[in-house]
C-alpha positions in Angstrom: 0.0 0.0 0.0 2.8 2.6 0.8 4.1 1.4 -2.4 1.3 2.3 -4.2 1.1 5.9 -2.8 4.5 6.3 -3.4 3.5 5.6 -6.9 0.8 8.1 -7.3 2.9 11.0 -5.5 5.6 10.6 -8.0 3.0 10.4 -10.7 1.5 13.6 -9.4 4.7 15.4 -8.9 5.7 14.7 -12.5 2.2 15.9 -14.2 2.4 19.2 -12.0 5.7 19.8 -12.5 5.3 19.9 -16.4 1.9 21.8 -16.3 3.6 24.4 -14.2 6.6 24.1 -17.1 4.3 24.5 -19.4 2.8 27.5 -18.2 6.3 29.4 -17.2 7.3 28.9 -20.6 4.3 30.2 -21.9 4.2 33.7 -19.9 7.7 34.1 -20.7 6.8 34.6 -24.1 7.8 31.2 -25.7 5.6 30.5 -28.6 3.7 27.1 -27.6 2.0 24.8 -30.9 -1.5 23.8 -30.5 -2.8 22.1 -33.6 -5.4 23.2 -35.6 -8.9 22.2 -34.9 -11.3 22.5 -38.2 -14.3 22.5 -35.6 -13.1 25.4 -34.2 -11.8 27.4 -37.3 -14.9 26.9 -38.6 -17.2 28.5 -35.8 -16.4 32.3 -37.9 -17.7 30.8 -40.8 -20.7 29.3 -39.3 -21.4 33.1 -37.8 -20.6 34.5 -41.3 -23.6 32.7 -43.2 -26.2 33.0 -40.4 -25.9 36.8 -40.9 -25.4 36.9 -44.6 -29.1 34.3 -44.4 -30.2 37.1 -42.0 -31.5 34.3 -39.5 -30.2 33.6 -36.2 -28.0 31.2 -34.5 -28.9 28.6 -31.7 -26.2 27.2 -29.0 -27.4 24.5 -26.8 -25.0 24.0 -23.6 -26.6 20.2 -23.4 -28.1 18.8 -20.4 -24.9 20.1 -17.8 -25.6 22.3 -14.5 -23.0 23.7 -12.4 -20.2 21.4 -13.9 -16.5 21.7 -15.7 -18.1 20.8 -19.1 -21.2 23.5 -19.0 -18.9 26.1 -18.2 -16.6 25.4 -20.9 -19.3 25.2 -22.9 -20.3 28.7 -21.7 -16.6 29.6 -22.6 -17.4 29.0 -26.6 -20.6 30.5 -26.1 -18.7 33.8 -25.3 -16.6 33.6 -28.9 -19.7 32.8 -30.5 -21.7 35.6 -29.2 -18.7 38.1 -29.5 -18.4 37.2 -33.2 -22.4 37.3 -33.5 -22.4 40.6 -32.1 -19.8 42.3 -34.3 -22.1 41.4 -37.3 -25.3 42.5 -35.1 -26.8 38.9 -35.2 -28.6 36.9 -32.1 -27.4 34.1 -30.2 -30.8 31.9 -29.0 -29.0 29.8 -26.3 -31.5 27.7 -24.3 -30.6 25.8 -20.9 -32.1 23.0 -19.1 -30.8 24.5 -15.2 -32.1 27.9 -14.1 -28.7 28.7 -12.1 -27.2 27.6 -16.0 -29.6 30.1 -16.7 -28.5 33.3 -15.1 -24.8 32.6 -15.8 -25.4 32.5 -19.6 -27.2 35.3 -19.6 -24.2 37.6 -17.8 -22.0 35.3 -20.1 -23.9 36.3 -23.6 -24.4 40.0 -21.9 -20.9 40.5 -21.3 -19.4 39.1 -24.2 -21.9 41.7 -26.2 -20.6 44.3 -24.2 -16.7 43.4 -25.5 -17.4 43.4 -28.7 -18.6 47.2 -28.6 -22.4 46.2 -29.3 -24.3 45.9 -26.0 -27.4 47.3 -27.3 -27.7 44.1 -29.9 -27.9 41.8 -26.8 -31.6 40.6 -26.2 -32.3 39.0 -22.6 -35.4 37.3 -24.2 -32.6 35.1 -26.3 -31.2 33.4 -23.5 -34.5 30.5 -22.1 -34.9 28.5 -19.7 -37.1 25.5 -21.5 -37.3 22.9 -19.1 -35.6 20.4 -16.4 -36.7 17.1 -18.2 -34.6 15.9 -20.7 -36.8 15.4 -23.8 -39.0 18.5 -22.4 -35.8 20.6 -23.2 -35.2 18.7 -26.6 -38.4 19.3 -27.8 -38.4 23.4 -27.1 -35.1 23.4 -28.6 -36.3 21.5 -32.2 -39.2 23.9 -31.8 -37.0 26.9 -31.8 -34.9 25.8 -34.5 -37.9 25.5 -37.1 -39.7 29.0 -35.3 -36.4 31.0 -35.4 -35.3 29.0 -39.1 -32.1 29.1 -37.2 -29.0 29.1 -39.6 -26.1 27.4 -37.3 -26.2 24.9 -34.6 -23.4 24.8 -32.0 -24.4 21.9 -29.4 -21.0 21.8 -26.8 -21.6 20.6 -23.5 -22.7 17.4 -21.8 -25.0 15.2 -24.1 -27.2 12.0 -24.0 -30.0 10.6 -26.0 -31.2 13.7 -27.4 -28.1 14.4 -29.3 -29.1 12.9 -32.8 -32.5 14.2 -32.9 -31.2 17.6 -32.5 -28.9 17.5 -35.1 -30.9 15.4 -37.3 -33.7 18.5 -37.2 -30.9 21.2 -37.5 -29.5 19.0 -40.6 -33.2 18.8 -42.1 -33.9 22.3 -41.7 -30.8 23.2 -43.5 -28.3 24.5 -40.8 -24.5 24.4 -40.7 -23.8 22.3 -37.5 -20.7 22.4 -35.1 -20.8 19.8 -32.0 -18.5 19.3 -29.3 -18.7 17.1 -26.1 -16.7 15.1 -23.5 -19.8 12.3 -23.8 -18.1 9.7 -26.0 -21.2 7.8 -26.4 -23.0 11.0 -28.5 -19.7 12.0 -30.1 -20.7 8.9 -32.8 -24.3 10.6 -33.2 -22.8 13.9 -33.9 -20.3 13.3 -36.2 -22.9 11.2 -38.7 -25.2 14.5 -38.5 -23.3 17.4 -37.5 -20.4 19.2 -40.2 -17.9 19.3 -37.5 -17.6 17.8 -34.5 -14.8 18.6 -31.5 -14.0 15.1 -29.7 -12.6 14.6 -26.7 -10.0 16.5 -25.2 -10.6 18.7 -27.6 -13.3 20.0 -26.1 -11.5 21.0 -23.5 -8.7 22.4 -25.3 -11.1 24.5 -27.7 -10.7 27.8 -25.1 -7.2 28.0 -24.5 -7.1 27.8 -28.7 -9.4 30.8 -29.0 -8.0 32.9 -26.2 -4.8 32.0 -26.7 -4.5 33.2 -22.9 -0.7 32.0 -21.5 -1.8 30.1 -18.7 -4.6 28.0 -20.6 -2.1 27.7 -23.2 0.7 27.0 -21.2 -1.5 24.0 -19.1 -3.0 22.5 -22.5 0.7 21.8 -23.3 2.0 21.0 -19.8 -0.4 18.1 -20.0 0.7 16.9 -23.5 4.4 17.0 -21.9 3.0 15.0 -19.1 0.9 12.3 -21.3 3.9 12.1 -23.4 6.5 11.2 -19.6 3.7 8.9 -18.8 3.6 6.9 -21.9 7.2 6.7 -21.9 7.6 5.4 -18.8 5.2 2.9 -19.3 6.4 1.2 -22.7 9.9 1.8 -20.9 8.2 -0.6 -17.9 6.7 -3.2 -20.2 10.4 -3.6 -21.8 12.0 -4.0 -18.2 9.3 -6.4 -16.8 9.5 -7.8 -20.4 13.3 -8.6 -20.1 13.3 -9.7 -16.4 10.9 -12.3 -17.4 12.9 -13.7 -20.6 16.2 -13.4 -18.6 14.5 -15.2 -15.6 13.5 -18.1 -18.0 17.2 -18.1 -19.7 18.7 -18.1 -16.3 16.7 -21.2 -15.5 17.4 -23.1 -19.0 21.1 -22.6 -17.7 20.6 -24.0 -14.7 19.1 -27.1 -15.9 21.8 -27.4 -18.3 24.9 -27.1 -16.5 23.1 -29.2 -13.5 22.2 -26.7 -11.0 25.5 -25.0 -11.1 
């Protein structure tokens, strides 16, 4: 047992100590890669035709509360709205959690507000549908065929509802971006949605559109620290790998030379 937490101590110390490398290196100015992701790229062009169509846009933040995924959900809600509001387009983001609720609204209000436009903000945009799952599907399908919404962006936590809201924003015609940590929908999304963010992607997508130091800085710190662990694990499997084989030589010696 002590072994063990010796184990996870060093594991712990290695991952912070390249997160925190990460990060120094990124406020002292060093120029860190973070690969392109199309999903991402493509949210300005999404914007771009909603406004030229003259219809809104519609961002569903999934079934989350007060979680890590909602709120970086919330995050790309911000780009979204500050690019929407630079072209003096709406953002229709409904929630399923009324404290959700009150927190997109300041989100969408102040992101408005940054983009030198706060009088295009409409309260009214950001709803409250409903707590029940398929309640808060059903209000959202019904917005996208009232409002004749021209791009879908579903990020945040996801479950059975996922394909039927992008199957009705593919039937109505709308360009469709998804991204969620729910590896069960990522499948539904990608088969009806134009781009879809998987994974830790997700959680990557802010630190790529702030390009804020520290987020940077931690996005790599963790790659560095995936990349130690990996290493010492194939580096593990050859040593445990070889002790075995030279165990078994050492005893096909013995046998041969009579125990001696």
């Amino acid at each position: 047992m002590e072994h063990a937490q010796l184990i996870h101590l060093l594991v712990i110390g290695v991952v912070s100590t390249l997160i925190l490398y990460g990060i120094l290196s990124s406020l002292r100015g060093k120029e860190l890669f973070i690969r392109r992701l199309a999903g991402i790229d493509a949210i300005e062009e999404a914007v771009g035709r909603a406004t030229e169509m003259g219809r809104p846009i519609l961002f569903s933040v999934g079934l989350g509360g007060v979680e890590i995924e909602t709120f970086q959900a919330l995050a790309i809600a911000s780009h979204v709205a500050r690019l929407a509001a630079r072209y003096r387009n709406r953002v229709i983001l409904p929630v399923i959690d009324t404290v959700i609720y009150t927190i997109a609204e300041e989100a969408l209000r102040e992101a408005y507000a940054e983009a030198g436009h706060p009088e295009a903000f409409r309260p009214e945009d950001v709803r409250f549908l409903s707590g029940s799952q398929f309640a808060y599907a059903s209000g959202v399908i019904g917005i996208m065929n009232r409002e004749k919404v021209a791009a879908n962006f579903f990020f945040g936590p996801f479950a059975a509802e996922s394909l039927i809201l992008a199957e009705t924003g593919q039937a109505i015609g709308a360009i469709q971006i998804a991204g969620t940590a729910s590896i069960l929908q990522v499948p539904f999304f990608i088969a009806a949605c134009d781009y879809t963010i998987i994974g830790e992607e997700f959680y990557a997508a802010s630190a790529y559109l702030s390009r804020d130091p520290i987020h940077l800085g931690s996005v790599v710190g963790q790659d560095y620290s995936k990349i130690a662990l990996a290493a010492f694990t194939f580096t593990g499997m050859i040593i445990a790998t070889l002790a075995t084989r030279w165990a078994e030589l050492n005893g096909l010696l013995k046998f041969l030379t009579g125990g001696q």
